[in-house]
FILOBA-823925 format. One line per 5 residues: their letters; for each residue x, y, z of C-alpha. Coordinates in steps of 0.5 Angstrom, whole numbers. Layout:
% FILOBA-823925
A) X Y Z ~ ...;
END
This chain:
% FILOBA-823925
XXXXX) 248 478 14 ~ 243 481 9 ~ 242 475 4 ~ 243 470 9 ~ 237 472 13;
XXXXX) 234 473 6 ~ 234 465 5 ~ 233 464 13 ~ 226 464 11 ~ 226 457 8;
XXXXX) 226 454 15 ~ 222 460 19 ~ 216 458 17 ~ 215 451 17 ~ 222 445 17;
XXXXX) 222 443 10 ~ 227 439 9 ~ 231 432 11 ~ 236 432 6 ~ 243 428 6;
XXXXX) 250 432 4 ~ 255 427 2 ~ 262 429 4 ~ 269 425 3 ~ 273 428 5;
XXXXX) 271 423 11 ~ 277 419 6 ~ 282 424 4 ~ 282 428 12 ~ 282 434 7;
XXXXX) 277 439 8 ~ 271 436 4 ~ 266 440 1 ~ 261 444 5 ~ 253 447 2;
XXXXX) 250 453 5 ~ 244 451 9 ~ 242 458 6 ~ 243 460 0 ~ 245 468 -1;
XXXXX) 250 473 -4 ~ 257 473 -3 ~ 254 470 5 ~ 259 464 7 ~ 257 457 5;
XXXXX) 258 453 12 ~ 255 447 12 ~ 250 446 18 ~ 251 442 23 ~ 245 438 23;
XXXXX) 246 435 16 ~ 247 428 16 ~ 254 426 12 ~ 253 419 9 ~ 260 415 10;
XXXXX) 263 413 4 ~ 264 406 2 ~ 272 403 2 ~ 276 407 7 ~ 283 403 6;
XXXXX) 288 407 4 ~ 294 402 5 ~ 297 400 -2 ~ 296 403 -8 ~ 290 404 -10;
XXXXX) 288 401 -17 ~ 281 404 -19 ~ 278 411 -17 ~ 270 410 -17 ~ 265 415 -18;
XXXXX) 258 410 -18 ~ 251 411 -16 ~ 254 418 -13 ~ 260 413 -8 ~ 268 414 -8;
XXXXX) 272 408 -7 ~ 277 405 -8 ~ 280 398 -8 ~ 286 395 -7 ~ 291 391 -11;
XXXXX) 295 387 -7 ~ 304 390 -8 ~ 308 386 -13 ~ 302 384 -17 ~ 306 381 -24;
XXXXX) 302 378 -30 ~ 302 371 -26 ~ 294 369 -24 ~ 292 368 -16 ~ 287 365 -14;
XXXXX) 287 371 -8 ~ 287 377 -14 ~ 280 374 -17 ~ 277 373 -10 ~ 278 380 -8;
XXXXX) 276 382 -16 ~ 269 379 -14 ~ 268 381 -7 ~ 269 388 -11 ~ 264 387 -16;
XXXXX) 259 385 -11 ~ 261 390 -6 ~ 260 396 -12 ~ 254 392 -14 ~ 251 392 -7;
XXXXX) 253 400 -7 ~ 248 401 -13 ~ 242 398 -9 ~ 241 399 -2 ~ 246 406 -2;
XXXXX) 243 412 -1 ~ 243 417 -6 ~ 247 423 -6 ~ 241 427 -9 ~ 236 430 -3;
XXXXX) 231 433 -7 ~ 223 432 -5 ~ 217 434 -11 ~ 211 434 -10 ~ 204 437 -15;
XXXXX) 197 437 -16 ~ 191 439 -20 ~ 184 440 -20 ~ 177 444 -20 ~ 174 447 -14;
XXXXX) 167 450 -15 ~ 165 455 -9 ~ 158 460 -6 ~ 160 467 -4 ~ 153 471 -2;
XXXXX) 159 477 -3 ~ 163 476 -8 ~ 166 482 -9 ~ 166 484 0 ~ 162 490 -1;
XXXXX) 156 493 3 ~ 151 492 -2 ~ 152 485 -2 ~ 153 481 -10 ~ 153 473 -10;
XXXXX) 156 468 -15 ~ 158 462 -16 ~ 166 461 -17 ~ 169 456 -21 ~ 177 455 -21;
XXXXX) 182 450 -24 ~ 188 449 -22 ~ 196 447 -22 ~ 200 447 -15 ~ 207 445 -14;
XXXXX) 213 444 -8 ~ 220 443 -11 ~ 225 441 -5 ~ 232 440 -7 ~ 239 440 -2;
XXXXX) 244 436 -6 ~ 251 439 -7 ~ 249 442 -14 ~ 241 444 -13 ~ 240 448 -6;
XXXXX) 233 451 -5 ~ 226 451 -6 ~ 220 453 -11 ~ 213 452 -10 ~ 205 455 -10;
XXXXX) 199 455 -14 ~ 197 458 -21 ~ 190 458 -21 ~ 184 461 -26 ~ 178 463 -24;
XXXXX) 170 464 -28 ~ 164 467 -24 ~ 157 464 -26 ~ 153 471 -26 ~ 158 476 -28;
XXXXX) 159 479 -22 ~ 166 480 -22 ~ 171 479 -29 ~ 175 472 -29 ~ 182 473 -27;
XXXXX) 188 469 -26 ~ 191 468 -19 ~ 197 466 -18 ~ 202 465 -12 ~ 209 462 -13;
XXXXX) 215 463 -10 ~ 222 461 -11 ~ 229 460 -9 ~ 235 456 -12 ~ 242 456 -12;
XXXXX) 246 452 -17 ~ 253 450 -14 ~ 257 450 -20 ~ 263 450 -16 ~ 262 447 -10;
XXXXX) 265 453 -4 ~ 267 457 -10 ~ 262 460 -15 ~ 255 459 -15 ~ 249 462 -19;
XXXXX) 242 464 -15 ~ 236 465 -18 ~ 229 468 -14 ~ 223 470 -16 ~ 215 471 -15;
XXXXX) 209 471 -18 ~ 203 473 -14 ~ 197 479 -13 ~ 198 484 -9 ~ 192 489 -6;
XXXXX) 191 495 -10 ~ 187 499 -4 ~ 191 498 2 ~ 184 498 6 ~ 181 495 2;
XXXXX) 180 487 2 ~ 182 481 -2 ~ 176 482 -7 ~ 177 481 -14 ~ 177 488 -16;
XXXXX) 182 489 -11 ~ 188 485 -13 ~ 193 486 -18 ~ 198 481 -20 ~ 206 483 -19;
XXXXX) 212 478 -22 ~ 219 479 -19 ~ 226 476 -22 ~ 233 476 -19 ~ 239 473 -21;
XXXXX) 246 472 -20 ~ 253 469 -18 ~ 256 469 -12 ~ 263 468 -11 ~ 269 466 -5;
XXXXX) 276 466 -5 ~ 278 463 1 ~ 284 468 5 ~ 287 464 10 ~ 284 457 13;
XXXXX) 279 461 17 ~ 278 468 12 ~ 274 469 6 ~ 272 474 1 ~ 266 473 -1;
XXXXX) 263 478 -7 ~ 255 477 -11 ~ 251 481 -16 ~ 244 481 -18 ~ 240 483 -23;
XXXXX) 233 484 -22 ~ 226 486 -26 ~ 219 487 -23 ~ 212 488 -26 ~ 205 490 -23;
XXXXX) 199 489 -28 ~ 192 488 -27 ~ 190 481 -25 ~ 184 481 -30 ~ 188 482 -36;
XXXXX) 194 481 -40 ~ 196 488 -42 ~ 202 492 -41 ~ 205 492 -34 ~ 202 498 -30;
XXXXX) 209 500 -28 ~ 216 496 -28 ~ 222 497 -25 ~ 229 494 -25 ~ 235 493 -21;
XXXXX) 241 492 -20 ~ 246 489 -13 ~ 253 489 -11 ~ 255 485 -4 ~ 261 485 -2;
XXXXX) 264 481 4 ~ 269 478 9 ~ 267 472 14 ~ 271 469 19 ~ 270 463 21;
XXXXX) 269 463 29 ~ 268 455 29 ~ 265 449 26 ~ 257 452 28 ~ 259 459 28;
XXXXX) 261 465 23 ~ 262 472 24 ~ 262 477 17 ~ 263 484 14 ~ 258 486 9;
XXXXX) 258 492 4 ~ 252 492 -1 ~ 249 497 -5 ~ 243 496 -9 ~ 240 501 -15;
XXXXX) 233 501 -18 ~ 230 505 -23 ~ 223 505 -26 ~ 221 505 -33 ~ 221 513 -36;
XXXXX) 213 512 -37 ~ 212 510 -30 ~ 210 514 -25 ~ 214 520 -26 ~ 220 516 -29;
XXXXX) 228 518 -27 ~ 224 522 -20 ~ 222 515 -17 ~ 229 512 -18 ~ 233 511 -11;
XXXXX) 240 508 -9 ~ 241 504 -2 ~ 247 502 1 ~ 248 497 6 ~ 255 497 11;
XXXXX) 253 492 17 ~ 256 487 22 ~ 253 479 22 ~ 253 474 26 ~ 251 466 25;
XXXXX) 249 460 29 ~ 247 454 27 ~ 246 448 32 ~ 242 442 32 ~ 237 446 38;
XXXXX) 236 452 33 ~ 240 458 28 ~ 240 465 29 ~ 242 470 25 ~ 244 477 27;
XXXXX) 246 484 23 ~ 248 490 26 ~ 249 496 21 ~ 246 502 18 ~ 242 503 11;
XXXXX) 243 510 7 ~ 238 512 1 ~ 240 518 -4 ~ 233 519 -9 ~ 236 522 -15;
XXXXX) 241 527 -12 ~ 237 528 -5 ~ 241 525 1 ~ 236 522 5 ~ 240 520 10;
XXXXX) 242 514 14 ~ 238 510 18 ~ 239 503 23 ~ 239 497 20 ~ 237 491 24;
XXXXX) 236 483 20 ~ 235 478 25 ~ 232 471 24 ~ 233 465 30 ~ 228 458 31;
XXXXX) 229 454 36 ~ 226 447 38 ~ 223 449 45 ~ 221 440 46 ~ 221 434 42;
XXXXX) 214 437 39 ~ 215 444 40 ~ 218 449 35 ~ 219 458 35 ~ 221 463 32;
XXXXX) 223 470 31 ~ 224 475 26 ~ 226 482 25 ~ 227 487 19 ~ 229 494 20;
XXXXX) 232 499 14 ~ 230 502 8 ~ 226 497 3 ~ 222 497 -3 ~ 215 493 -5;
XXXXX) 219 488 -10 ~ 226 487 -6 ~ 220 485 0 ~ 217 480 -4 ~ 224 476 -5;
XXXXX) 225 476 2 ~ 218 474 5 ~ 218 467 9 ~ 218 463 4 ~ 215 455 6;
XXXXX) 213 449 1 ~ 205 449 5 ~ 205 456 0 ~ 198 457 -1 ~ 195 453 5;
XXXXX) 189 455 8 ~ 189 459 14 ~ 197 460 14 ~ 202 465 12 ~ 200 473 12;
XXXXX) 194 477 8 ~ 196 480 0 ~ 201 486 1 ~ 198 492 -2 ~ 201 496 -9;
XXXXX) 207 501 -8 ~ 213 504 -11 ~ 218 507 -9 ~ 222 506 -3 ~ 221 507 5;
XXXXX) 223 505 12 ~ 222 498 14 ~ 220 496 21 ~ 217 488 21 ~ 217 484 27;
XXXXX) 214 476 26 ~ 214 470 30 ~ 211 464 30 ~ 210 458 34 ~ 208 451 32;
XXXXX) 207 444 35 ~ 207 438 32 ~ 203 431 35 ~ 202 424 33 ~ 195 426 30;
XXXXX) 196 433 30 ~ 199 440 28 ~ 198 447 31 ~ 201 453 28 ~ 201 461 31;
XXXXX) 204 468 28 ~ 204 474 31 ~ 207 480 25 ~ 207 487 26 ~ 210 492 20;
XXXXX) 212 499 19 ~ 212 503 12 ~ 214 509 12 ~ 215 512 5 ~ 221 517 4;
XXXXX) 217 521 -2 ~ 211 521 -7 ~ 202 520 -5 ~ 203 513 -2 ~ 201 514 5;
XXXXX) 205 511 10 ~ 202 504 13 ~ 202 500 20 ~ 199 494 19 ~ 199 488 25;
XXXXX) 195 481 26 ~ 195 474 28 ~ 193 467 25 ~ 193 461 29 ~ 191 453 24;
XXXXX) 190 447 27 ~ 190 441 23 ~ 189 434 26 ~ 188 426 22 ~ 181 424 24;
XXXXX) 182 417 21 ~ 186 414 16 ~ 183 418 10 ~ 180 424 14 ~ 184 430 15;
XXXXX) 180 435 19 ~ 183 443 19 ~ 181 449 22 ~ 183 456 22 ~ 183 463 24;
XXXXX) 186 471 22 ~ 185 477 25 ~ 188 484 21 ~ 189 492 21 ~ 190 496 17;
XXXXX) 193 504 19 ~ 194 510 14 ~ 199 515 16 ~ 193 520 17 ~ 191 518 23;
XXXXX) 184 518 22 ~ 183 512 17 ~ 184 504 17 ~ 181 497 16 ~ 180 491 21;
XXXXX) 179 484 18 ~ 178 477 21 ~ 176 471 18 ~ 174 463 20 ~ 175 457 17;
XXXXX) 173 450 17 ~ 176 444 12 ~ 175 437 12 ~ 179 433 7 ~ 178 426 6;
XXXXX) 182 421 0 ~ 177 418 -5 ~ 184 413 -7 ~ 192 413 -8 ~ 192 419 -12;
XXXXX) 184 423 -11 ~ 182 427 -6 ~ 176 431 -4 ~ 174 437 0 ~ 170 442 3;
XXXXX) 171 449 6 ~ 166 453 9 ~ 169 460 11 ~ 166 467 14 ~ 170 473 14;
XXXXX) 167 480 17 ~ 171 488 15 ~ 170 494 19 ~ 174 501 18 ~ 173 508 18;
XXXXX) 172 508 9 ~ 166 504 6 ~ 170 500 2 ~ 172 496 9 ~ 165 495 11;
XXXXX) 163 488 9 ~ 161 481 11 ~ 161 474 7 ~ 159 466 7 ~ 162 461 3;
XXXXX) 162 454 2 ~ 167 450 -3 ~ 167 444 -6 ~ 174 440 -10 ~ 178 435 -13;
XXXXX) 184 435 -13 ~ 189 429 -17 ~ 196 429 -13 ~ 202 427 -15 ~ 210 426 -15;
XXXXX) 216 423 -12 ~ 219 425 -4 ~ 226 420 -3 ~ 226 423 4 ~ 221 426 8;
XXXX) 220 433 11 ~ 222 433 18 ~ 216 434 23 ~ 211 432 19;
END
């Protein structure tokens, strides 16, 4: 269930949304319209069992029915008494004015059909570093960054997905490093044009990667990359249970210099075909067939042009779960790759995502991602979470590749949720084996843990920690990086907020360019703003 597991991460990291999916077939008795919990190509779109159906309004079906309302997002019906002529009855205008009131009153205390959350920020940071460039012979400047971040939630029966991130520019007092722009936006939406019928999805990502993959997140070793893929999906219901499922993509994705806005260093784009049978084995449960295949070509001035080109196909068998405890999906297969004529071979392919709500407060999850991958295909289908950009939370930068390699990606993760207070863990593992060309082969694993807690009614108190190595194929080469940090945010007003950040992070590794130690101290402001009709669960 490639797709399906893809859109997965939309709930892995963090639970984002309490939305409401109205269904009338709670009138009719027809199968009313369903919304995939996870948008994905050619995937079945089952609606999860723990969304809340609102009733709908006038479920009287005896008599025949004299208006058919669309309003404020309700359907109902009012019923016209039988035999009803031109003669006037005093019956007939109290039941008009019970009508008009009770459609009035479905436009102010109903709920609306739409469930979508959005929520956005501007500000200035100002921070010290007395290593500005993470290097041995240690640089200082002062860093001064404005910025623009945004969440955007949506899970009405058009809208399903979720696009958030920061885009930041940032100035260095002393020079020691040249300005740049760093942005970090992901997202996923799917338009429901027909609702269980013919959808649209649109993914994309903008954000830095590393250059060196040993290297550190330092200004001089980050590129930005930006992805976009799009698409139809389509499903033909077979039999009461069966359906065919068929999706397309269209992608294109662009590495360049975070410093500049030159031409891109390389691009490539690409192009998928997802063809599918699902059957549904319940109200919770699917079980599905996929074939897909997927092409990428590099731009003929890259990197060798028409020789880093490859083909992958994708035949599997998926199972999905979804109750009110947790979801689990899993999809058995193999992954075949042809570069340009040269039968690489099938390997195993393994996609599995399951959460679960261990208590009340409790909440874990594991993840897997085995088969042949790309670096643009791997930033679409990271976990994605609405906290993108968050202190202390999510992976360190992927590093720059081209080409494709066998994948081997295990994560998981645990968090808790008090009254007062928040703890989130992750332990991840990843495996690159590139099939061709100078990229070395990489082993990277770690772990990062963040607690947060309200210390008063405007005092926010945030601590966290990451610890990471890096491994090259060689042997004899790799990077170790921890690093700490402590915010406190308190709110100056309604809208206005203030923070401080200390931080110390500490390299080590076998090359020069990985040894390193920093200490910085920032200060910001930040204006927040936007609506949010239903609030996010666990928070």
């Amino acid at each position: 269930m490639t797709a399906s597991i893809e859109k997965r991460r939309l709930q892995f990291a963090f639970p984002l949304w309490n939305g409401t999916i109205r269904n009338d077939s709670e009138i009719s008795g027809e199968s009313g319209p369903q919304v995939s919990a996870h948008p994905s190509p050619a995937r079945s779109m089952r609606a999860p069992a723990n969304l809340e159906q609102i009733p709908t309004i006038g479920t009287r079906k005896s008599g025949r029915r004299s208006w058919l309302n669309r309003m404020a997002g309700h359907r109902f019906w009012i019923a016209a008494p039988r035999g009803l002529g031109a003669r006037t009855d005093v019956s007939l205008i109290l039941q008009s004015i019970l009508a008009v009131l009770l459609w009035t009153s479905a436009l102010v205390v109903s709920p609306p059909t739409f469930a979508y959350e959005f929520a956005g920020s501007f500000g200035l940071e100002t921070e010290f570093s007395d290593n500005i460039n993470l290097t041995k012979d240690k640089q200082s400047d002062l860093v001064t960054e404005l910025f623009i971040g945004f969440s955007y939630q949506d899970r009405s029966p058009t809208i399903e997905g979720l696009v958030a991130g920061r885009l930041g520019y940032r100035t260095f007092l002393h020079g020691n490093a040249a300005d740049e722009l760093r942005p970090n936006i992901r997202g996923n939406l799917l338009f429901h044009l027909r609702p269980e019928r013919f959808s649209w999805a649109l993914d994309g990502a903008w954000e830095q990667l590393r250059t060196e993959p040993l290297g550190p997140e330092a200004p001089g070793n980050l590129e930005n990359q930006f992805v976009l893929s799009t698409g139809p999906d389509v499903r033909l219901p077979l039999t009461a249970t069966t359906s065919f499922t068929a999706g397309a993509r269209a992608g294109y994705a662009a590495t360049y210099a975070s410093d500049s806005s030159a031409n891109a260093d390389n691009s490539n784009t690409s192009y998928r075909a997802t063809l599918g049978l699902v059957e549904e084995l319940g109200a919770t449960e699917t079980a599905a067939a996929y074939l897909t295949s997927r092409a990428v070509r590099y731009d003929d001035d890259d990197l060798g042009g028409a020789s880093a080109d490859f083909n992958v196909i994708d035949m599997s068998l998926a199972y999905d779960s979804r109750t009110p405890l947790g979801d689990t999906t899993i999809e058995i297969g193999a992954s075949y790759l042809d570069q340009q004529g040269s039968d690489r071979g099938a390997v195993f392919l393994l996609r599995a995502d399951a959460s679960r709500r261990l208590t009340p407060l409790t909440r874990g999850g594991v993840r897997l991602n085995f088969g042949y991958n790309d670096q643009s295909n791997a930033t679409l289908t990271a976990p994605l979470s609405a906290e993108l950009g968050a202190v202390g939370l999510g992976n360190s930068a992927e590093s720059a590749s081209t080409g494709p390699f066998y994948q081997r990606r295990a994560e998981a993760f645990l968090e808790r949720v008090g009254g007062q207070s928040r703890l989130v863990g992750s332990l991840y593992a990843n495996s690159q084996d590139y099939v061709a060309g100078s990229t070395e082969d990489q082993l990277y694993y770690g772990a990062s843990i963040a607690w947060s807690r309200r210390l008063s009614r405007v005092t926010d108190f945030l601590v966290s920690g990451t610890a990471e190595r890096r491994d090259l194929s060689s042997g004899d080469e790799y990077s170790q990086n921890y690093a700490a940090t402590a915010q406190l945010t308190r709110r100056l007003s309604r809208n206005v907020f203030a923070n401080v950040r200390l931080r110390h992070q500490r390299g080590t590794g076998s090359t020069e360019t990985s040894e390193y130690d920093e200490s910085a101290v920032l200060f910001g402001i930040r204006y927040e703003f936007g609506t949010s009709p239903f609030q996010p669960t666990g928070s």
